[in-house]
C-alpha positions as CSV (number, residue, x, y, z in Angstrom):
1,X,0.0,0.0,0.0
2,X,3.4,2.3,0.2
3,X,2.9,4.9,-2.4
4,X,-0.8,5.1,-2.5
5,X,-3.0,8.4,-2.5
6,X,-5.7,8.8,0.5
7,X,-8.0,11.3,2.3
8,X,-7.7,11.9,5.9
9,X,-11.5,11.6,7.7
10,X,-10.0,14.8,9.5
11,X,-7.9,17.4,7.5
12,X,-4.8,18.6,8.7
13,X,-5.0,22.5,8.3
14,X,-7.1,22.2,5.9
15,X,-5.3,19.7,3.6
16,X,-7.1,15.7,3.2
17,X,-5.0,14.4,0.5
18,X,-2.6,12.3,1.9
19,X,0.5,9.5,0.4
20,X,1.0,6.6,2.7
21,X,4.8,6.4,3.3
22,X,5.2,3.6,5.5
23,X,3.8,1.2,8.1
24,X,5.0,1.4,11.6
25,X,4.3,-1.5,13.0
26,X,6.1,-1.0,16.4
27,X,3.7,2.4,17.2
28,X,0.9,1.0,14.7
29,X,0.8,4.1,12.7
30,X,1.2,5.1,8.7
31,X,4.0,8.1,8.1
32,X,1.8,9.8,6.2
33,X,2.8,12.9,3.5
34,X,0.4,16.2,3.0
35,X,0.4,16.1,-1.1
36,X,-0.2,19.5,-1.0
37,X,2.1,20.8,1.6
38,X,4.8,18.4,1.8
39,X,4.8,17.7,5.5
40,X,5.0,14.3,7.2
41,X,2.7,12.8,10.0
42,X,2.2,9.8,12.1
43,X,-1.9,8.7,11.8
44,X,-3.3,5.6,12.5
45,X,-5.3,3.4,10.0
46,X,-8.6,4.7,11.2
47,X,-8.2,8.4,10.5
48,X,-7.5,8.0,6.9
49,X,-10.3,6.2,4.2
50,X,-8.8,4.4,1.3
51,X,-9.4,5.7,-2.6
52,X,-9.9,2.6,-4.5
């Protein structure tokens, strides 16, 4: 799933599009990259919904 375009349930500042990074598995969270501003966060699974 690396790679793949999403929307946050909740936008950050504004911003919902979001590019999984990678998986986390010690802290069960995504690293997570704001397409439109370029920062990185830590969500979990649940706070994003998957564009299929």
């Amino acid at each position: 799933m690396d790679g793949r375009v999403d929307t946050l349930k909740e936008p950050y500042k504004g911003y919902t599009m979001i590019r999984l990074i990678e998986y986390w598995s010690s802290m069960y969270k995504w690293e997570v990259e704001i397409i439109e501003s370029g920062k990185r966060l830590l969500v979990y699974e649940d706070e994003f919904s998957l564009n299929f």
